[in-house]
N, CA and C of each residue as an Amber inpcrd file, in Angstrom:
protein
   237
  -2.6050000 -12.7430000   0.1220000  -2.7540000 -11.4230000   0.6850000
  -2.9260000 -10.4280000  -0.4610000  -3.3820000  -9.4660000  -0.2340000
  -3.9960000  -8.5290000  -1.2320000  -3.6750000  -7.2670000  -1.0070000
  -2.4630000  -6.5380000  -1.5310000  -2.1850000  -5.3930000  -0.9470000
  -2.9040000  -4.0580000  -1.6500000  -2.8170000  -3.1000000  -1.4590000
  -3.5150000  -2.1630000  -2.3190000  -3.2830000  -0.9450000  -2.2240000
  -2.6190000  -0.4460000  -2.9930000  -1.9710000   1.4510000  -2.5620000
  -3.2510000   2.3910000  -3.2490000  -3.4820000   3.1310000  -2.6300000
  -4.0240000   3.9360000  -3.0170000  -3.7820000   5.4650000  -3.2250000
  -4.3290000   5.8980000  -4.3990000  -3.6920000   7.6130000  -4.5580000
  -3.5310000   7.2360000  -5.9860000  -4.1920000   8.8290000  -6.3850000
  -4.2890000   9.4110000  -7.6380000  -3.3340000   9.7090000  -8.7360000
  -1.6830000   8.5260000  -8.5650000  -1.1560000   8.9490000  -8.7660000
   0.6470000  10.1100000  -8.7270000   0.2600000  10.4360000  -7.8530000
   1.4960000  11.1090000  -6.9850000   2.5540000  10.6740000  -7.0710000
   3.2860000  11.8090000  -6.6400000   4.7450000  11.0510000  -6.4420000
   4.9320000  10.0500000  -5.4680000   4.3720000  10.4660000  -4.1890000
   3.7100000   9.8170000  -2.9610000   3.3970000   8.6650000  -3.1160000
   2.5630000   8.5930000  -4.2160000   1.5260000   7.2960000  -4.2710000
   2.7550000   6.0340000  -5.0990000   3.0930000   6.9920000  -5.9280000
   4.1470000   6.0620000  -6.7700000   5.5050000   5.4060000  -6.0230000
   6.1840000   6.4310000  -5.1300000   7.6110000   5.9180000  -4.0050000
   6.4220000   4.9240000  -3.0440000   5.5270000   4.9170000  -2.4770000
   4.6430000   3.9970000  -1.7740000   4.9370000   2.3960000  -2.5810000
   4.4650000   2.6060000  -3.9020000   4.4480000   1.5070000  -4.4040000
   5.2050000   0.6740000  -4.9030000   6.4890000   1.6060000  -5.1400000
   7.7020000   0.7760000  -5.1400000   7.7190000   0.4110000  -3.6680000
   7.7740000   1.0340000  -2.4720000   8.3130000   0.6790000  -1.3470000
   7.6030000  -0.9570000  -1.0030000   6.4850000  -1.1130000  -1.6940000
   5.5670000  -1.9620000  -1.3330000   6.3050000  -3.2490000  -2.1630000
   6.5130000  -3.0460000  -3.3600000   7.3450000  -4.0350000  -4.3130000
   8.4780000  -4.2580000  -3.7130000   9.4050000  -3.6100000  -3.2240000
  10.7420000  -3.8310000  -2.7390000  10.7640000  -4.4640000  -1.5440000
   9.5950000  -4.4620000  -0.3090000   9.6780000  -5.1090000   0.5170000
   9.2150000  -6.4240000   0.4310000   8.3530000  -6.5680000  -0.4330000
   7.9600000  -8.0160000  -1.3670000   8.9800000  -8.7950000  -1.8240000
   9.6800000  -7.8710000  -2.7330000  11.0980000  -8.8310000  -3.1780000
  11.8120000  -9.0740000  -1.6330000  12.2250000  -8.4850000  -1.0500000
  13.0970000  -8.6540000   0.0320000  12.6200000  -9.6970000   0.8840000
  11.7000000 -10.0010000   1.4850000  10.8520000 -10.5520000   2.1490000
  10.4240000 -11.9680000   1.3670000  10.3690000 -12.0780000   0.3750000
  10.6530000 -13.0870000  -1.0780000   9.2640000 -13.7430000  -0.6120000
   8.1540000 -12.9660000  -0.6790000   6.7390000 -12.8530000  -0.5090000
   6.3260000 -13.1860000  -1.3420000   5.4000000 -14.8260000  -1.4260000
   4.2290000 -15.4110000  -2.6270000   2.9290000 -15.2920000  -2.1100000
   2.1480000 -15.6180000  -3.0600000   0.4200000 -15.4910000  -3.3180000
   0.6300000 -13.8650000  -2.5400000   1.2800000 -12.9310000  -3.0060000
   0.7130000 -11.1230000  -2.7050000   0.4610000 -10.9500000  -4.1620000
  -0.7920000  -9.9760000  -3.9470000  -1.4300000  -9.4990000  -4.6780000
  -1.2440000  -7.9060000  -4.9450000  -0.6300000  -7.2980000  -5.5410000
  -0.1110000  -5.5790000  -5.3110000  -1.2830000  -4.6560000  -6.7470000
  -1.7970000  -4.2870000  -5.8690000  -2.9660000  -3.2680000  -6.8550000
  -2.3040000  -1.8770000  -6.4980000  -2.5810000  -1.0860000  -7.7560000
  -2.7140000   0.4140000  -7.8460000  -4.1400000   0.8500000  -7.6550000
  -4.3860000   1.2350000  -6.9430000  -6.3160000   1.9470000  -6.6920000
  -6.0890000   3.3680000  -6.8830000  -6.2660000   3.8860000  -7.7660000
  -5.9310000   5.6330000  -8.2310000  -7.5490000   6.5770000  -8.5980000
  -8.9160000   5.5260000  -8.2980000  -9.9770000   5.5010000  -8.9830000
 -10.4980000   6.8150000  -8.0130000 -10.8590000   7.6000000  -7.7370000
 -11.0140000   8.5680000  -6.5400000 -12.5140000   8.3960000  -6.0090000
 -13.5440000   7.3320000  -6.3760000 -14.6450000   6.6620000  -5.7720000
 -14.5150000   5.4450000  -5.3380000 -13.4660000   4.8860000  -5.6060000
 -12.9900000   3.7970000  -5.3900000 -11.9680000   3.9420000  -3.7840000
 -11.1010000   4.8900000  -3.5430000 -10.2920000   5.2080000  -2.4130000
 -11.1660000   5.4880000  -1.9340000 -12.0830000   6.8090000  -1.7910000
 -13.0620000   7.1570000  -0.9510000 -14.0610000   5.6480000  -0.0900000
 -14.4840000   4.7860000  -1.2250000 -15.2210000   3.7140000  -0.8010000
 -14.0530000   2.6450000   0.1740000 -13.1670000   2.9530000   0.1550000
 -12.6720000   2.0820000   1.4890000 -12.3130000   3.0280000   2.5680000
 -12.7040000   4.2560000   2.2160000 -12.6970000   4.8810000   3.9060000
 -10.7950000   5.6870000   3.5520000 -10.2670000   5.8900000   2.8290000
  -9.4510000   6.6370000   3.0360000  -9.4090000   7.9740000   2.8140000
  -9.0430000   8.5960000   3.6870000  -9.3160000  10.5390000   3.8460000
  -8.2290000  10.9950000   3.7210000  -6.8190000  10.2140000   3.6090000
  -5.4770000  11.2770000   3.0810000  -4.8450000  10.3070000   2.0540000
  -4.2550000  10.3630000   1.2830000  -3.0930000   9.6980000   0.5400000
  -2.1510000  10.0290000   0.5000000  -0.6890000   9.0990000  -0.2220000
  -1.6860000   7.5290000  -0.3070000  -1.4590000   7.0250000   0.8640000
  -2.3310000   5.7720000   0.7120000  -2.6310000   4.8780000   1.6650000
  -2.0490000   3.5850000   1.2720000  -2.0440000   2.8760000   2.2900000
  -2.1310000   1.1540000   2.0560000  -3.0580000   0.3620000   2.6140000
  -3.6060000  -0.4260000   2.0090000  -4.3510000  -1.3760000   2.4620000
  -4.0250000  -2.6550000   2.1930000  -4.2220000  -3.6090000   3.3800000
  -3.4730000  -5.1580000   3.0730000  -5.2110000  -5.8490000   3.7620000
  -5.3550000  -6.3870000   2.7650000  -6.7420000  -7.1190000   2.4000000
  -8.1640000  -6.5680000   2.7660000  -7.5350000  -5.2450000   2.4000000
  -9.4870000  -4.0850000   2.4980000  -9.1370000  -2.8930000   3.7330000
  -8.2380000  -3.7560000   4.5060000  -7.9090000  -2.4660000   6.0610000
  -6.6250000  -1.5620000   5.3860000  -7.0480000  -0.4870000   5.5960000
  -6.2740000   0.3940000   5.7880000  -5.2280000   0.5900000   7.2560000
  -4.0110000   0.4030000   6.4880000  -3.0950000   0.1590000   7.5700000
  -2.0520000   1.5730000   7.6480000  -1.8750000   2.2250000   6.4930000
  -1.1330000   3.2070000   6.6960000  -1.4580000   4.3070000   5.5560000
  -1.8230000   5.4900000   6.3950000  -2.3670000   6.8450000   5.2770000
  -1.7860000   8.2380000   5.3420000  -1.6150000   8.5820000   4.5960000
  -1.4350000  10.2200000   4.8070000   0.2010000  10.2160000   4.5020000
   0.7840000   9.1310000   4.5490000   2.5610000   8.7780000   4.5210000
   3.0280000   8.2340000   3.7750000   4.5480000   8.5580000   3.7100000
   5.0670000   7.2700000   3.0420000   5.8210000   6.3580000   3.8100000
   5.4380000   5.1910000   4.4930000   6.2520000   4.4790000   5.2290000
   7.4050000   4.1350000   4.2440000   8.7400000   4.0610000   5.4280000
   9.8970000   3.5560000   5.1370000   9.8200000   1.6720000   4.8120000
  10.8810000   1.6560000   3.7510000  10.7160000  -0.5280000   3.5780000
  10.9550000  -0.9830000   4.5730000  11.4970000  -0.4540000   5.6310000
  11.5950000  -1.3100000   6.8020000  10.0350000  -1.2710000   7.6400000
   9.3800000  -0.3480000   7.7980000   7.9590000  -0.3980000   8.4440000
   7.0920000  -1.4860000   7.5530000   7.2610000  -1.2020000   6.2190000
   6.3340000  -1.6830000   5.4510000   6.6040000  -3.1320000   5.4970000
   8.0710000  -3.4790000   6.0550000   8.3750000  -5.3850000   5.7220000
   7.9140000  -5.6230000   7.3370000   7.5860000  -4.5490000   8.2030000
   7.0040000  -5.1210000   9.5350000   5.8590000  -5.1920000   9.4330000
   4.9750000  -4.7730000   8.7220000   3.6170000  -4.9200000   8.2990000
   3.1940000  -5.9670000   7.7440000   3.8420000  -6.2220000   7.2570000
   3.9940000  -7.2470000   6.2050000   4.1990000  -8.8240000   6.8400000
   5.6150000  -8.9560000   7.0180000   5.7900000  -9.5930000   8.5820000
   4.6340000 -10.2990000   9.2640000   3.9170000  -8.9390000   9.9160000
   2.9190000  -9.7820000  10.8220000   1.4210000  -9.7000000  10.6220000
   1.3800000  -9.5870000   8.9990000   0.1570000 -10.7730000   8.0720000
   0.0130000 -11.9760000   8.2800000
């Protein structure tokens, strides 16, 4: 699986990406793949219009927020 946060950076973008690591450890999740995408032609080219975002293998699953580790290990979950 291939996860992928996106955002320029932020504080936003950064608590996202721990949240994304921590539900990984918790969840004791192999073959994930965790990218930073901060490239701002690069977010645009998968279609995201707020940050950050997440994307788990190209879909954008959650934008404009910061999901809580418990949403994010239900996402996760039902990969």
């Amino acid at each position: 699986m291939k996860l992928q946060v996106l955002g320029m950076g932020c504080q936003k973008c950064r608590k996202l990406y721990e949240g994304v690591e921590k539900a990984i450890g918790e969840l004791e999740l192999q073959d994930v793949e965790l990218v930073k995408v901060e490239d701002l032609n690069d977010i645009a080219a998968m279609g995201a219009m707020l940050t950050p975002a997440l994307a788990m293998d190209g879909n954008i699953v959650v934008s404009g927020r910061v999901p809580s580790i418990e949403e994010i290990k239900k996402l996760l979950a039902n990969r």
